[in-house]
PyMOL CGO cylinders between C-alpha atoms (Angstrom):
from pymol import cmd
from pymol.cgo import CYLINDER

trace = [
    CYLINDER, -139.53, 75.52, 59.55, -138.92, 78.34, 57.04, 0.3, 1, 1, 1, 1, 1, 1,
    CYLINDER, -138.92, 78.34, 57.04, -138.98, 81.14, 59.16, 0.3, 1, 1, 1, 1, 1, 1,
    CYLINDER, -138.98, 81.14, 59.16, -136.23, 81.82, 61.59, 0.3, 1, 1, 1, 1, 1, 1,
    CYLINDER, -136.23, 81.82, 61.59, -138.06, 82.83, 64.11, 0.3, 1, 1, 1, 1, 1, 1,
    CYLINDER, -138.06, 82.83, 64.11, -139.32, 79.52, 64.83, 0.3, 1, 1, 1, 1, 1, 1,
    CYLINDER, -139.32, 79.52, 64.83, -137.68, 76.36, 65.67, 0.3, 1, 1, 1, 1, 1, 1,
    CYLINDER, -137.68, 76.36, 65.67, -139.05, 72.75, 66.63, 0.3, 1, 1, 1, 1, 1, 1,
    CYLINDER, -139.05, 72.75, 66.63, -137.79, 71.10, 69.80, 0.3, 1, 1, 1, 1, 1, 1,
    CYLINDER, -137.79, 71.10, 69.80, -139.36, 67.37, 70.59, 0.3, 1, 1, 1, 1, 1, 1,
    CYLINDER, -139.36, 67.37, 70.59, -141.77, 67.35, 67.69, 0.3, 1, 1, 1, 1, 1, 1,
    CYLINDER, -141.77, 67.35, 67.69, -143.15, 71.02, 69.21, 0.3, 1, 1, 1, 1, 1, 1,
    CYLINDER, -143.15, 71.02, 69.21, -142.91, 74.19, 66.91, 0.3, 1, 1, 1, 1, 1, 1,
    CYLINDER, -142.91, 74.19, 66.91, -142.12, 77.59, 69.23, 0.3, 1, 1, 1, 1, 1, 1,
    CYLINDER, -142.12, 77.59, 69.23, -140.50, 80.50, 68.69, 0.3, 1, 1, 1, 1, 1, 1,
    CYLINDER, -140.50, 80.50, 68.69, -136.61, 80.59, 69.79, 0.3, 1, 1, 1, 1, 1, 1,
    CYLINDER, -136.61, 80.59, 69.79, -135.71, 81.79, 73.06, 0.3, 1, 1, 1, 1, 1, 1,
    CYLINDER, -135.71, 81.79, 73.06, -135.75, 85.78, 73.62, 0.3, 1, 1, 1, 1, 1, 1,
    CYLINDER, -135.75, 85.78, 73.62, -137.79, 85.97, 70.24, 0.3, 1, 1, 1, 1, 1, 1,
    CYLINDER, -137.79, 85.97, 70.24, -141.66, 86.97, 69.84, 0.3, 1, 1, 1, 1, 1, 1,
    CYLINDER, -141.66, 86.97, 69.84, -144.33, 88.70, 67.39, 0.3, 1, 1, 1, 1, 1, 1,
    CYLINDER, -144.33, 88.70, 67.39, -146.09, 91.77, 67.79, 0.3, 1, 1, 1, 1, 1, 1,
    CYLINDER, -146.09, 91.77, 67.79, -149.14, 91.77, 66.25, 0.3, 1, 1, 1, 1, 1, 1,
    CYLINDER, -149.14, 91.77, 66.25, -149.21, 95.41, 65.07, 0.3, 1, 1, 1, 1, 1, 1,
    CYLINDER, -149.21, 95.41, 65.07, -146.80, 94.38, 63.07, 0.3, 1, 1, 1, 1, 1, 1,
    CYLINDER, -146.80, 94.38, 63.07, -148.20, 91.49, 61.56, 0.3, 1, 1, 1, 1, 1, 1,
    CYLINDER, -148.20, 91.49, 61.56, -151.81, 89.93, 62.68, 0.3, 1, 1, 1, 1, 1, 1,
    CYLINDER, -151.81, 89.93, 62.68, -150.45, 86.90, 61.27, 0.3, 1, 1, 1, 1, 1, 1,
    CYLINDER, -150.45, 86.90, 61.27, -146.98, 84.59, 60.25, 0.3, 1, 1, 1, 1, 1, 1,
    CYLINDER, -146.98, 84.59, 60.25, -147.25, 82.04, 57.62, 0.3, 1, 1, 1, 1, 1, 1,
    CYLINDER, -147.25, 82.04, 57.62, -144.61, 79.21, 57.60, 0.3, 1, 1, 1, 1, 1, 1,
    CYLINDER, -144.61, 79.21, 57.60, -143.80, 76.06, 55.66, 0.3, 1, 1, 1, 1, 1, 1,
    CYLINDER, -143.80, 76.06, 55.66, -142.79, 72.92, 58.01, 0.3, 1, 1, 1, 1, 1, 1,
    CYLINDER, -142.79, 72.92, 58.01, -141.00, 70.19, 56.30, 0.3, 1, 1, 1, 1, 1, 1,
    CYLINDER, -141.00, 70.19, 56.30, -140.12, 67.06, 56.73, 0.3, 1, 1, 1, 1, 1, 1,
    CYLINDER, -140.12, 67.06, 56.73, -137.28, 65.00, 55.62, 0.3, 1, 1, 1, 1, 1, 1,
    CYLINDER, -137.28, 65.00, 55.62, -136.51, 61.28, 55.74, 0.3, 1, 1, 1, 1, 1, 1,
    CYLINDER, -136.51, 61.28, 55.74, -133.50, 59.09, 56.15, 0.3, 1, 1, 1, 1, 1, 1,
    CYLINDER, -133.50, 59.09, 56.15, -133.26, 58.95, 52.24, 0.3, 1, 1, 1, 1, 1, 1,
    CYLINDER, -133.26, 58.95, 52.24, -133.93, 62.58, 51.19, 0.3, 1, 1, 1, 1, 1, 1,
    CYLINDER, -133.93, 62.58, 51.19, -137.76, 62.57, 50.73, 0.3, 1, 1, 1, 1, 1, 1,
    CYLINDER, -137.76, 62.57, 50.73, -140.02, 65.79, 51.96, 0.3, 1, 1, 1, 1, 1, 1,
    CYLINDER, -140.02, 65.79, 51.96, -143.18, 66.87, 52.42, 0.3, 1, 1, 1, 1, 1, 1,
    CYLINDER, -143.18, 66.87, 52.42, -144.33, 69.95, 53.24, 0.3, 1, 1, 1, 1, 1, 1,
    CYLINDER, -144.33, 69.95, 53.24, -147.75, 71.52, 55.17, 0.3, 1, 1, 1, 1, 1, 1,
    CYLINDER, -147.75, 71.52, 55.17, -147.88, 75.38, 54.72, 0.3, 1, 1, 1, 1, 1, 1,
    CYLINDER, -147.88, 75.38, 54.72, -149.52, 76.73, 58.54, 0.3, 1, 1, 1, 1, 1, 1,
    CYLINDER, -149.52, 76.73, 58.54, -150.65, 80.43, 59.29, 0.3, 1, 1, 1, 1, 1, 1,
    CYLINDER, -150.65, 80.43, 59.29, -149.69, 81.61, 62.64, 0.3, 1, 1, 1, 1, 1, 1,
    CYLINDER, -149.69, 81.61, 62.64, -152.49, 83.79, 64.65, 0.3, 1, 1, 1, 1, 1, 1,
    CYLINDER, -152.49, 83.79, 64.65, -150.62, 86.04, 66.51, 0.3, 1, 1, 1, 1, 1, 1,
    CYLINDER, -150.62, 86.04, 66.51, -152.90, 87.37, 69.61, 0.3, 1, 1, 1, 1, 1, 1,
    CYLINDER, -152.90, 87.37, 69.61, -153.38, 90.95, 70.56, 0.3, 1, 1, 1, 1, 1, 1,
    CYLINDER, -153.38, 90.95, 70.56, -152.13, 92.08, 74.29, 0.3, 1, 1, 1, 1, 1, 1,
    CYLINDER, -152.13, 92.08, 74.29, -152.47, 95.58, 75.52, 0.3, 1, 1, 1, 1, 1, 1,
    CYLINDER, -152.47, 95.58, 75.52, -149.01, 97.35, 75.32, 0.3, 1, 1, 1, 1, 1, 1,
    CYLINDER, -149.01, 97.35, 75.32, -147.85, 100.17, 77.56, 0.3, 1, 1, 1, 1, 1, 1,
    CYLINDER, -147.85, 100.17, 77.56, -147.93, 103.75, 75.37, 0.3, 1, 1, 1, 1, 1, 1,
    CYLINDER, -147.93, 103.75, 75.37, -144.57, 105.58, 75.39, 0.3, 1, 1, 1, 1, 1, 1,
    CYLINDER, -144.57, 105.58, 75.39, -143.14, 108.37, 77.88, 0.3, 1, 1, 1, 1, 1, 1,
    CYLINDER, -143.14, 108.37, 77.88, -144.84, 111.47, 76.74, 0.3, 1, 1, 1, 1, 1, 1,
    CYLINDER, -144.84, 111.47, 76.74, -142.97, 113.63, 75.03, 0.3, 1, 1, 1, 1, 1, 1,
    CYLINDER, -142.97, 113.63, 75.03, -142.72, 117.67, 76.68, 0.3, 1, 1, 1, 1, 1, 1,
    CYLINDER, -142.72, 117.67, 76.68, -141.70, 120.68, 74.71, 0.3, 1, 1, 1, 1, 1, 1,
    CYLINDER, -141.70, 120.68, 74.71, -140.63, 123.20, 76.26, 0.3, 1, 1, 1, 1, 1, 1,
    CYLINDER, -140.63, 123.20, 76.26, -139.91, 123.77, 79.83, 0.3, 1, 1, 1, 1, 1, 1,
    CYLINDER, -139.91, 123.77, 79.83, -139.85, 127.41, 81.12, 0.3, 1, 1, 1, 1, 1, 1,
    CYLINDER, -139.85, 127.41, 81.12, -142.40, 129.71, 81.99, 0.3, 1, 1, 1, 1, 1, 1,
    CYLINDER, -142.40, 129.71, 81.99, -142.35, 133.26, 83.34, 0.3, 1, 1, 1, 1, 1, 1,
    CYLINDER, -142.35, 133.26, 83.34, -143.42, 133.85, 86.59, 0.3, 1, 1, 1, 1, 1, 1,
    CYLINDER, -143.42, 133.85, 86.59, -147.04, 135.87, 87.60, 0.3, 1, 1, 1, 1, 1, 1,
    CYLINDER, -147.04, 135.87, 87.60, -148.33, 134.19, 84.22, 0.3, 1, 1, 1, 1, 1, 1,
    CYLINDER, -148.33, 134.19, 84.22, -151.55, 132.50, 84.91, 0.3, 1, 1, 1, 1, 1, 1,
    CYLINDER, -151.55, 132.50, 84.91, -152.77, 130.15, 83.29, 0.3, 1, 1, 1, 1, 1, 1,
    CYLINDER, -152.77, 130.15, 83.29, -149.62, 130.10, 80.89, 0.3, 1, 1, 1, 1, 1, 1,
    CYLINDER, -149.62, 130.10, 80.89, -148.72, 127.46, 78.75, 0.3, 1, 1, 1, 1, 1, 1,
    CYLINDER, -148.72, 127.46, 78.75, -145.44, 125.93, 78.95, 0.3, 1, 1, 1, 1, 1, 1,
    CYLINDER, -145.44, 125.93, 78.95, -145.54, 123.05, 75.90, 0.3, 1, 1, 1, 1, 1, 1,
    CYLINDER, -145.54, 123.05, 75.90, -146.82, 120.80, 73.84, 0.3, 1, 1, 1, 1, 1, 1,
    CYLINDER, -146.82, 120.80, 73.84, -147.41, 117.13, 74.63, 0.3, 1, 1, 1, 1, 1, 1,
    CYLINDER, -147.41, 117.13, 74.63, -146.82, 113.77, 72.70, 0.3, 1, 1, 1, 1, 1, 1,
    CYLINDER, -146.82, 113.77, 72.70, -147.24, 110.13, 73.12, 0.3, 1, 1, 1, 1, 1, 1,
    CYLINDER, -147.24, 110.13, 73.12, -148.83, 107.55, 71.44, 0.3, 1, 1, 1, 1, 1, 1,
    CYLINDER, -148.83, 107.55, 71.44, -149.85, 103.50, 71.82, 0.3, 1, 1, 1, 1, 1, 1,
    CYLINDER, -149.85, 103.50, 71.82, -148.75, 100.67, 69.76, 0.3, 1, 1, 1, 1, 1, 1,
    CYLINDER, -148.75, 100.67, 69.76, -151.97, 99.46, 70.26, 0.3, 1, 1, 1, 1, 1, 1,
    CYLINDER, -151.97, 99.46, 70.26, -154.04, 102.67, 68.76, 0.3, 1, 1, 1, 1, 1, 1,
    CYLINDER, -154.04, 102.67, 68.76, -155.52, 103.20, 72.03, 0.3, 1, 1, 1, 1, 1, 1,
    CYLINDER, -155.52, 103.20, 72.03, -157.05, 106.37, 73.14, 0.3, 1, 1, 1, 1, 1, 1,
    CYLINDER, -157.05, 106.37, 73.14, -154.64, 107.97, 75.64, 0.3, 1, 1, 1, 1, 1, 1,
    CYLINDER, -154.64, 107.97, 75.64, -155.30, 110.19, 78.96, 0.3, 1, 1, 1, 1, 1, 1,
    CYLINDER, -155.30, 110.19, 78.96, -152.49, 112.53, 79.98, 0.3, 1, 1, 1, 1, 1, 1,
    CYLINDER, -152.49, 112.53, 79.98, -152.26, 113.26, 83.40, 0.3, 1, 1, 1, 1, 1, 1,
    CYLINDER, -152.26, 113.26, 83.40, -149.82, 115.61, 85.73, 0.3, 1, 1, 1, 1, 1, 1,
    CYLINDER, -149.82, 115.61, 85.73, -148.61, 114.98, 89.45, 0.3, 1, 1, 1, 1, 1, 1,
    CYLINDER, -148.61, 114.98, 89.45, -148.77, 118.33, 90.84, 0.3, 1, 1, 1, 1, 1, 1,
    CYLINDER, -148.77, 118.33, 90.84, -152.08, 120.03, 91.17, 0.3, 1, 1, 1, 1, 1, 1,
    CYLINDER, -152.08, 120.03, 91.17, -151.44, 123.39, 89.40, 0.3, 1, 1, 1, 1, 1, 1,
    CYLINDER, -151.44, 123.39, 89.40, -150.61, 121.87, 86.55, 0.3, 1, 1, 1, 1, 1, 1,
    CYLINDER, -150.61, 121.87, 86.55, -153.17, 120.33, 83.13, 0.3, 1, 1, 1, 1, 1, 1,
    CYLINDER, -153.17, 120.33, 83.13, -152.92, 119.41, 80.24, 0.3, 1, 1, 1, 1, 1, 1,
    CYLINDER, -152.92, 119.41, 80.24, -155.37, 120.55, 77.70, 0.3, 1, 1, 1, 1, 1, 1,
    CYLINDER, -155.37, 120.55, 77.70, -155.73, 120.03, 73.90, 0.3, 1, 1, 1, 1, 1, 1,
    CYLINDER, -155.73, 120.03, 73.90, -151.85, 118.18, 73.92, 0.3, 1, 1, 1, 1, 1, 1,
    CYLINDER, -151.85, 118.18, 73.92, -150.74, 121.78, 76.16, 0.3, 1, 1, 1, 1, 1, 1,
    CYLINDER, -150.74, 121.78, 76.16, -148.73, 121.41, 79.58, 0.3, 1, 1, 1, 1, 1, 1,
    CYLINDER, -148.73, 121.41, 79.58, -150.05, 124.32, 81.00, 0.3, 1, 1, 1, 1, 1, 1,
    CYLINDER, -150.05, 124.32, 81.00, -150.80, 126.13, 84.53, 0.3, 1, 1, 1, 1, 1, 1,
    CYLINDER, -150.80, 126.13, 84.53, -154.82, 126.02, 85.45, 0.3, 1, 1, 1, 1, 1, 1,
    CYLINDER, -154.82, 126.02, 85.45, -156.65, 129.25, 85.20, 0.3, 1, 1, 1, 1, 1, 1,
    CYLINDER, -156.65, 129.25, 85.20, -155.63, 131.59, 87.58, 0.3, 1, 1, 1, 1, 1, 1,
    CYLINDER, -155.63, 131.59, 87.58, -152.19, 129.57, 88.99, 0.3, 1, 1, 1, 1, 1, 1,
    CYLINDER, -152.19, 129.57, 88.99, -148.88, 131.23, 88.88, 0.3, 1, 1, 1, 1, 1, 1,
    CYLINDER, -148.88, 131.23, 88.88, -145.50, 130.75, 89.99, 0.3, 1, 1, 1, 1, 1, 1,
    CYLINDER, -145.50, 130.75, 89.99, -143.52, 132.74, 91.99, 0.3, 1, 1, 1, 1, 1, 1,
    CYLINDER, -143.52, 132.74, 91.99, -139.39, 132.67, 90.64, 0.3, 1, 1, 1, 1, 1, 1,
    CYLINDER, -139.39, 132.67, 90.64, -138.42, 133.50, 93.87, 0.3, 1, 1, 1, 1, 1, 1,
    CYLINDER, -138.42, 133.50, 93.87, -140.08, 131.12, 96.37, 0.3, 1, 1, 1, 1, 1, 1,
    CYLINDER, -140.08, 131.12, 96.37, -139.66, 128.24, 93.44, 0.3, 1, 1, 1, 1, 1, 1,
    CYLINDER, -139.66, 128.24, 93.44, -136.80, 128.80, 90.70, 0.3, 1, 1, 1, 1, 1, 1,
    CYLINDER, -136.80, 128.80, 90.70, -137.73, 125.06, 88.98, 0.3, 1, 1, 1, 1, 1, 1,
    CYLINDER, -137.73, 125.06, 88.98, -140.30, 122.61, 89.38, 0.3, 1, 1, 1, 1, 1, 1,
    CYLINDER, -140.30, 122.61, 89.38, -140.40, 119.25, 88.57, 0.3, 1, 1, 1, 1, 1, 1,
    CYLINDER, -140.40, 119.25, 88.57, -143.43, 117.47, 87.65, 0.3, 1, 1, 1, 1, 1, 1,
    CYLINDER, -143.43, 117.47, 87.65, -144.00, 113.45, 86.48, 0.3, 1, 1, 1, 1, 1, 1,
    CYLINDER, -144.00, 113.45, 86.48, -146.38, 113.68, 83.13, 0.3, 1, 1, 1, 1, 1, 1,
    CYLINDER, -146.38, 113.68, 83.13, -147.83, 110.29, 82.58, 0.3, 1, 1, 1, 1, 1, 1,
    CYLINDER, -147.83, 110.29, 82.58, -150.00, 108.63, 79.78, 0.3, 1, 1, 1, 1, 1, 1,
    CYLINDER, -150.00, 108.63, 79.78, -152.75, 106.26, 80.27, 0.3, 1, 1, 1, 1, 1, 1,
    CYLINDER, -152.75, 106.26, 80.27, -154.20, 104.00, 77.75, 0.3, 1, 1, 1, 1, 1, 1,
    CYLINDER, -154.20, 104.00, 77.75, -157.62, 102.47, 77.83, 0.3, 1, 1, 1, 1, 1, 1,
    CYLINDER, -157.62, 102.47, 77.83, -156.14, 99.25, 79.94, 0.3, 1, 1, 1, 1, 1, 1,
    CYLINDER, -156.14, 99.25, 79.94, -154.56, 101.29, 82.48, 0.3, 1, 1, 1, 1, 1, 1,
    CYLINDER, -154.56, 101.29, 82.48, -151.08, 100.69, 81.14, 0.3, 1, 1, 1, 1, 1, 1,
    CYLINDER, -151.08, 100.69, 81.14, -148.91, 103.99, 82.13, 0.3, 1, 1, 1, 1, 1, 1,
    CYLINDER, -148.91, 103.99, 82.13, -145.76, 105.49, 80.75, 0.3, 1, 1, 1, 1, 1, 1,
    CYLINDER, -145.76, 105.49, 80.75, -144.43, 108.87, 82.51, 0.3, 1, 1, 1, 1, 1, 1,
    CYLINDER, -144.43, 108.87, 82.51, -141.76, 111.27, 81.92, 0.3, 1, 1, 1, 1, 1, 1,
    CYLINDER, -141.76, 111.27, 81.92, -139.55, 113.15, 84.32, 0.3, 1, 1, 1, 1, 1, 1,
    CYLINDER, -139.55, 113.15, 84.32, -140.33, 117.06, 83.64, 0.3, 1, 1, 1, 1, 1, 1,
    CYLINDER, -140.33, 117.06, 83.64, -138.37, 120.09, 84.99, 0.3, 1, 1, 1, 1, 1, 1,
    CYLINDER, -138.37, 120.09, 84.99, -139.75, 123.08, 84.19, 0.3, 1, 1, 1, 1, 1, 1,
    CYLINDER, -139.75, 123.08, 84.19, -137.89, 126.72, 84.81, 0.3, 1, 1, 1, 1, 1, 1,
    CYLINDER, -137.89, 126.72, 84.81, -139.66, 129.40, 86.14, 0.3, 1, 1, 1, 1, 1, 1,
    CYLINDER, -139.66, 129.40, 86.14, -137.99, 132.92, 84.59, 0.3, 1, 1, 1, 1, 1, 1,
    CYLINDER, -137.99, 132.92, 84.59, -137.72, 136.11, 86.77, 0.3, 1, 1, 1, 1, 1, 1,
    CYLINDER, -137.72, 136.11, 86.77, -140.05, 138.86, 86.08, 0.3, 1, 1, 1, 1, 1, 1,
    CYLINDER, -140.05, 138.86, 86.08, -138.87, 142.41, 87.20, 0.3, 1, 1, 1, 1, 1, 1,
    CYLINDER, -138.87, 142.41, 87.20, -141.80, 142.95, 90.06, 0.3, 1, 1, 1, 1, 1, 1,
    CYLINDER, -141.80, 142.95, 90.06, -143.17, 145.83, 91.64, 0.3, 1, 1, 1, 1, 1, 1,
    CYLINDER, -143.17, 145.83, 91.64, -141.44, 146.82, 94.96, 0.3, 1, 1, 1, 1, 1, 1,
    CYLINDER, -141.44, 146.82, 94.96, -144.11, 146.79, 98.36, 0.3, 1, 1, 1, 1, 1, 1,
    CYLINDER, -144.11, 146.79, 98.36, -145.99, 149.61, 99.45, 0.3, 1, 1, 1, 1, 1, 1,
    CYLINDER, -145.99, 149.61, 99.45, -143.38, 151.91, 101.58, 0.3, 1, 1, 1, 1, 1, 1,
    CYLINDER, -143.38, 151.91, 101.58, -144.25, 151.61, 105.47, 0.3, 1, 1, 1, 1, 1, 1,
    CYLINDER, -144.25, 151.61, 105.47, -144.19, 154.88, 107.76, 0.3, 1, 1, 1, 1, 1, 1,
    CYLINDER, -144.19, 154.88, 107.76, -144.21, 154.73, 111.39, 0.3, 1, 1, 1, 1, 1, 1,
    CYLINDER, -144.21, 154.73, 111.39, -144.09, 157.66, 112.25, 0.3, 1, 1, 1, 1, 1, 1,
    CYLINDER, -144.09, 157.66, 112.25, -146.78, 160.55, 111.02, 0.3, 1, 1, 1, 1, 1, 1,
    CYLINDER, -146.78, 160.55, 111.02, -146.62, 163.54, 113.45, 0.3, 1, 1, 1, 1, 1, 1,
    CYLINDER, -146.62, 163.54, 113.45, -143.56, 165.95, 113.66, 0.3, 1, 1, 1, 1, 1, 1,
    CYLINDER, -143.56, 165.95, 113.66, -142.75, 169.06, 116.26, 0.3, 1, 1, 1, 1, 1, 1,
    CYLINDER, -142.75, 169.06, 116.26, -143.32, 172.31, 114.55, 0.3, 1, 1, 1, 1, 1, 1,
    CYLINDER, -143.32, 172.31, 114.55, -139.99, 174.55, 114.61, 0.3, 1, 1, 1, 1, 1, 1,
    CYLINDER, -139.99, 174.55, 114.61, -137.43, 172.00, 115.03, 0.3, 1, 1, 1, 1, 1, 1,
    CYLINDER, -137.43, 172.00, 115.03, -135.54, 171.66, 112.16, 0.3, 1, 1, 1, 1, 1, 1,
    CYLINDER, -135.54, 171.66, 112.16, -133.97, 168.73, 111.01, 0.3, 1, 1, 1, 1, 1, 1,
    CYLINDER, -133.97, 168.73, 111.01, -136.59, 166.81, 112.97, 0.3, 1, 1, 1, 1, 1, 1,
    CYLINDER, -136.59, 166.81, 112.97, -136.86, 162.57, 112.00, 0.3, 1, 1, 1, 1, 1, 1,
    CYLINDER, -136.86, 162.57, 112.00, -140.29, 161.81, 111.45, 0.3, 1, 1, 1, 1, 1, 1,
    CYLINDER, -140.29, 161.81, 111.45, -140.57, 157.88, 111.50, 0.3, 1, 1, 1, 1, 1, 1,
    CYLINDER, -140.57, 157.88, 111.50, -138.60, 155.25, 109.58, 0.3, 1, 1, 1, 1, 1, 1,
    CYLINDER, -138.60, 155.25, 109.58, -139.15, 153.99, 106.39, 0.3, 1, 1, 1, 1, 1, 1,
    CYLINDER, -139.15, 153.99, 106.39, -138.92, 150.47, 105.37, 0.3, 1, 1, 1, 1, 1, 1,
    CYLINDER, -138.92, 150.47, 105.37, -139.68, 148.41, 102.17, 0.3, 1, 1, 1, 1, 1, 1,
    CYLINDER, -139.68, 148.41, 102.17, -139.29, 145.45, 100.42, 0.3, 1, 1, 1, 1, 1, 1,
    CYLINDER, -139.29, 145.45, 100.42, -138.42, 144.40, 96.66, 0.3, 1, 1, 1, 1, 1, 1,
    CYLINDER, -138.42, 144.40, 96.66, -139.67, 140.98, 95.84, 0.3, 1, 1, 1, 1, 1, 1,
    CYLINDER, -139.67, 140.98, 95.84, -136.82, 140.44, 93.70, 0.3, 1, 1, 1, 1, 1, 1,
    CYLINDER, -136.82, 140.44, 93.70, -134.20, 139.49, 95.64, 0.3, 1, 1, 1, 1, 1, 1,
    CYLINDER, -134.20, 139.49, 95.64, -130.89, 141.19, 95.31, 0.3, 1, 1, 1, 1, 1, 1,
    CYLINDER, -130.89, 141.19, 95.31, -132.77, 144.54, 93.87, 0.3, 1, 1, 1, 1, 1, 1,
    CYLINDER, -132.77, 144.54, 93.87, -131.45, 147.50, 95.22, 0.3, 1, 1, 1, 1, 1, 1,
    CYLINDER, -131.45, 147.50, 95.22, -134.27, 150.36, 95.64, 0.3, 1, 1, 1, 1, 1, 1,
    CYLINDER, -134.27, 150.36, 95.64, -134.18, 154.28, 95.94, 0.3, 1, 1, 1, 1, 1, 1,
    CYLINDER, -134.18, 154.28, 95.94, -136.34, 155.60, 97.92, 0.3, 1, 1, 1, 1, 1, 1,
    CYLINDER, -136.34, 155.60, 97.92, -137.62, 159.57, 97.18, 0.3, 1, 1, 1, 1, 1, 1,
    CYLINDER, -137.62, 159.57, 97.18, -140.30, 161.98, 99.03, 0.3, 1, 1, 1, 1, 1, 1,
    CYLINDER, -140.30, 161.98, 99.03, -142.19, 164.72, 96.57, 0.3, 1, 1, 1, 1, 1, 1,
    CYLINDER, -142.19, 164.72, 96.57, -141.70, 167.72, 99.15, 0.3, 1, 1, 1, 1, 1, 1,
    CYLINDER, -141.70, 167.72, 99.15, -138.34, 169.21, 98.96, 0.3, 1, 1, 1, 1, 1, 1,
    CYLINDER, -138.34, 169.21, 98.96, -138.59, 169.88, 102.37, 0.3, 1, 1, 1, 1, 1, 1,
    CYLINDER, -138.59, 169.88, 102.37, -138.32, 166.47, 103.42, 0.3, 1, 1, 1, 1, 1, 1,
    CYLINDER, -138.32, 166.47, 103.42, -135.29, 163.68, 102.53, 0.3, 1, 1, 1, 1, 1, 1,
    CYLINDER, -135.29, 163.68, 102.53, -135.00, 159.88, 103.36, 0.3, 1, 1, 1, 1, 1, 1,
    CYLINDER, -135.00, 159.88, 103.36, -131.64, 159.25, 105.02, 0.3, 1, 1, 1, 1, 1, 1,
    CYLINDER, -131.64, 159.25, 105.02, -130.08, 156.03, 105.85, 0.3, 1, 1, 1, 1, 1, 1,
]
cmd.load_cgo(trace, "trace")
């Protein structure tokens, strides 16, 4: 047979061991099978090959970029590629529920945002379907970025202080910085009060 590919074993043409088509490729292989005698005559028969069409799995998607700031709803944080060999139509779907992707965007749902504190990274699996169900996914970390935040709402408890005693404490005052780490200065707008300790 003309064509490497192929080989004949007991009178049966097949393709070699650890060898085959793909038919996006080529629909179709034409080959020339000869035969030879004893004394050096030929003939030859010219065949065409139909090579059949099986679904093929699409590739891993394809993400790029992988941060997004935190408090940002709704944000985009890439784009997203894959494709079929076969042509096929793909889906593109994302294992964690806050996540979509829309219009070839990874991106949070409307109204979703992450929090860099309670979740520094989060890794997702973004998979394409095709039109058999054959799947291909991809591995995804994604970085959320720290936002300067407002500090909380300063707490009183106390309200009520004893008129002519000077120096007098009138409640402690706590607070909290969502941004771990921040320091915080605290500061009353009547010079006749201060915040110690």
């Amino acid at each position: 047979v003309d064509d490497a590919r192929f080989e004949i074993v007991s009178g049966v043409l097949k393709l070699k061991d650890g060898v085959s088509l793909d038919r996006e490729a080529a629909s179709s292989v034409d080959l020339v099978i000869t035969v030879t005698d004893g004394g050096g005559l030929s003939a030859q028969r010219s065949v065409t090959i139909t090579v059949g069409d099986a679904n093929e799995a699409p590739t891993a998607p394809v993400v790029t970029g992988t941060t997004v700031a935190e408090n940002a709803a709704g944000a985009v944080i890439g784009t997203v590629t894959a494709s079929d060999p076969d042509g096929d139509a793909l889906s593109v779907t994302v294992d964690d529920a806050r996540f979509e992707v829309v219009g070839g965007q990874l991106k949070l749902r409307d109204g979703i945002s992450l929090d860099h504190e309670a979740e520094p990274s989060v890794t997702v699996v973004v998979t394409a379907v095709d039109a058999g169900g054959l799947t291909a996914s991809t591995l995804v970390t994604i970085s959320v970025t720290n936002v300067n935040e407002v500090p909380a709402v300063p707490v009183l408890d106390g309200t009520s202080v004893a008129e002519g005693v000077a120096g007098a404490v009138v409640g402690l005052v706590t607070v909290a910085d969502p941004d771990a780490g921040d320091t915080v200065e605290l500061t009353v707008d009547d010079a006749r009060f201060e915040i110690v300790d």
